[in-house]
C-alpha positions in Angstrom: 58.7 102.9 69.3 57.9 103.8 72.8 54.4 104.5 74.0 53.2 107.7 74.9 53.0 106.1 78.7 56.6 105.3 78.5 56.9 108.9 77.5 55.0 110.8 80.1 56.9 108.8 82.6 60.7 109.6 81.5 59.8 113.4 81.5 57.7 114.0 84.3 60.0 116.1 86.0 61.1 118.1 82.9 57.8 118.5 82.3 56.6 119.8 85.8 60.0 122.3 86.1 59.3 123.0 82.6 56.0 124.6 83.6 56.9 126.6 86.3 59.4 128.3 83.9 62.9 126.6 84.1 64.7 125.8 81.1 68.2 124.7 81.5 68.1 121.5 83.9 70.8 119.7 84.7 70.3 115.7 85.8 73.2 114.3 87.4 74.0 110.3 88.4 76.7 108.0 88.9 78.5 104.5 88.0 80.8 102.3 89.9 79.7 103.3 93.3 79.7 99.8 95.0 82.5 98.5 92.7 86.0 97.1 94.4 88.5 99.2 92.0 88.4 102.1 89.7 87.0 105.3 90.2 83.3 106.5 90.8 82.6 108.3 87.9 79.7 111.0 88.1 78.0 112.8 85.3 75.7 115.9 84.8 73.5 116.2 81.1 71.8 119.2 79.9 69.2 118.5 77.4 67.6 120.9 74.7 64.2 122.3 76.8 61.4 121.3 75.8 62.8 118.2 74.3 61.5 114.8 74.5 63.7 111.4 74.3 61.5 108.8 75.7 64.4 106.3 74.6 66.6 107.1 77.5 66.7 105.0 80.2 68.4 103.8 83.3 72.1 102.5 81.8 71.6 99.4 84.0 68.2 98.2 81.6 70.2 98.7 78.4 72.8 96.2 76.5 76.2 97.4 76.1 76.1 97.7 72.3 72.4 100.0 73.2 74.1 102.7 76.0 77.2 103.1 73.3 74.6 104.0 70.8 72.2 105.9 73.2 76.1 107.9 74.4 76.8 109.1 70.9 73.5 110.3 70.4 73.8 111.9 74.0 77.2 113.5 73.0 75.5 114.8 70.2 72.1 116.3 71.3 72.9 117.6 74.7 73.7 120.9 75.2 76.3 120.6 77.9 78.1 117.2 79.7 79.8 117.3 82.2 81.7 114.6 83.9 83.6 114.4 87.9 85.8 111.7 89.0 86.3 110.3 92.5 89.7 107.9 92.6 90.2 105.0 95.0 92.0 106.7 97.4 89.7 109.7 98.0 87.2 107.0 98.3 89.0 105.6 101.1 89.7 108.6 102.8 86.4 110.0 102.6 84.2 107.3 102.7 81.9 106.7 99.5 79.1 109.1 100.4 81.2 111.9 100.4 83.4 110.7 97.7 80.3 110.2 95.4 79.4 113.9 96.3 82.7 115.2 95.1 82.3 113.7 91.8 79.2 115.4 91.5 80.2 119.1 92.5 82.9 118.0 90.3 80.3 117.1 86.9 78.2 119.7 87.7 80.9 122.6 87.8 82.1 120.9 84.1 78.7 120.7 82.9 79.4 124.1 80.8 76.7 126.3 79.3 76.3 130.4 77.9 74.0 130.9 80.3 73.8 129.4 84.4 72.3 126.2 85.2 68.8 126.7 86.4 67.7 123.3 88.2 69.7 120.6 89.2 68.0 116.7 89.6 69.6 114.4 91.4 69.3 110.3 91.0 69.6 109.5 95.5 71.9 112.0 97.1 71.6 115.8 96.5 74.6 118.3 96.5 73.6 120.7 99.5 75.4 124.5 99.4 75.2 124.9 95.7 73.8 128.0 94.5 71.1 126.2 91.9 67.6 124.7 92.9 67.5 121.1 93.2 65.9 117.9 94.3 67.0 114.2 95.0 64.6 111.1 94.9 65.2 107.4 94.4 65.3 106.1 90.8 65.4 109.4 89.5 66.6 108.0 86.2 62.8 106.4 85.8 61.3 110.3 85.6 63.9 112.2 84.5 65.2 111.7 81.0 68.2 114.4 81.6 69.4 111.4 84.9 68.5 108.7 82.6 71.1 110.8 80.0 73.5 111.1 82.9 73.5 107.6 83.8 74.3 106.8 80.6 77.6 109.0 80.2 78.7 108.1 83.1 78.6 104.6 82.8 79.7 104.3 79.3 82.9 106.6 80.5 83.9 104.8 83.4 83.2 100.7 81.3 85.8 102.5 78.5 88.4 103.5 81.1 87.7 100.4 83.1 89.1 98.2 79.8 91.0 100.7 77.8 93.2 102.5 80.9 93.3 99.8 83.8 92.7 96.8 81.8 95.7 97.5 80.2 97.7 98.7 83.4 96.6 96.0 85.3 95.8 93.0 83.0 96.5 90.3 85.8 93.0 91.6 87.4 90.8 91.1 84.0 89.5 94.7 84.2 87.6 94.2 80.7 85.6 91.3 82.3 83.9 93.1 85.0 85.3 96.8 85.1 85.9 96.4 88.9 82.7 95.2 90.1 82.7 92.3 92.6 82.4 88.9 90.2 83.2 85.5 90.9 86.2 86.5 88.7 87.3 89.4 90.3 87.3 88.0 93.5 89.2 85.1 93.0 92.0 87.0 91.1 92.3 89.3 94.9 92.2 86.2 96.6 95.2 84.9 94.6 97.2 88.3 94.0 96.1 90.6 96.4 94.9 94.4 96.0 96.8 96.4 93.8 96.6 100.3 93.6 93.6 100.0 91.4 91.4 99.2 94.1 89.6 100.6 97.1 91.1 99.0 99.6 87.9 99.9 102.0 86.0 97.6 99.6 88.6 94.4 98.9 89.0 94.0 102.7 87.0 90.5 102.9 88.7 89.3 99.6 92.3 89.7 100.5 93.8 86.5 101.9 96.7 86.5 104.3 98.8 84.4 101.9 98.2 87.4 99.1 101.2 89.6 98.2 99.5 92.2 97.4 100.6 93.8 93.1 101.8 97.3 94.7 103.7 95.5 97.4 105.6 93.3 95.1 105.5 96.2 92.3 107.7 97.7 94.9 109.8 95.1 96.3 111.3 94.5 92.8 112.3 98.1 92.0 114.5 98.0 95.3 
């Protein structure tokens, strides 16, 4: 059971916007911002006011088997999710600031409720020229149970689609062993084949030998 300190500190901004009259808060964080491939997945949770889970924590404390449990109960206690999506290539383009700031206009706008969102809290970066109060601050998940929530989602989402979508797509890269982050594993594997389409090829640039034809490349060279 956690203590009533562990408590206090999980909702201490809840419990300040709480009593200054918001109700509807919406905490919104990210996984797979410094990985080499997949996409940066962002989410936004909405939980009950006035509600207290001092079990939610940062996704990166928890065990696997603990964030799939602490997701369902998410999925089925909050009142709204919402989840945004930045792809390899718009992280290229954009650079992985602004990329990780699409995905979270992107959450947030999906993060449906009856009624508008009322405050926004941010884990880092905030979304400037929305129309909803909001603040940013490091290691937001540590006082904010509704970003602890969000980290959750969105890292549960994006290790499922890591080894159910691109495992299975690209099983050469062994997607279900480190869902795109930079391993001793992963890195080898680009050293050997290259980058393939699944990757941010921003990222991969110090892992990609000169002797490496890269998947997409020969992908293409046999459908001539």
């Amino acid at each position: 059971m956690a203590s009533a300190k562990n408590s206090a500190s999980t909702l201490k901004i809840e419990e300040k916007l709480w009593s200054e009259g918001y109700r509807f808060i919406g905490g919104v964080d990210e996984a797979g911002r410094g990985a080499l491939g997949g996409p940066l997945v962002a989410s936004c949770v909405v939980l009950p006011p006035f509600s207290s889970f001092p079990f939610l924590k940062d996704s990166k404390t928890l065990s696997p088997q603990k964030r799939e449990d602490l997701f369902s109960f998410i999925c089925e206690h909050a009142i709204a999710i919402g989840i945004g999506m930045a792809c390899e290539r718009l992280i290229d383009v954009l650079g992985i600031n602004a990329a990780n700031l699409y995905a979270f206009r992107e959450a947030i706008s999906r993060a449906t409720l009856s009624r508008p969102l009322e405050f926004l809290i941010f884990d880092w970066l905030e979304v400037k020229g929305i129309p909803i109060p909001s603040l940013a601050f490091p290691k937001a998940e540590d006082k904010s149970q509704s970003v602890a929530a969000a980290s959750i989602v969105a890292k549960v989402f994006r290790d499922r689609l890591m080894q159910e979508l691109y495992h299975n797509t690209f099983p050469e890269y062994r997607f279900c062993e480190h869902k795109g982050y930079a391993t001793k594993v992963h890195t080898q594997v680009i050293r050997k084949l290259g980058i393939a389409k699944c990757h941010r090829q921003s990222f991969c640039k110090n892992y990609e030998t000169k002797s490496a034809r890269p998947l997409w490349r020969r992908n293409s060279q046999q459908m001539d």
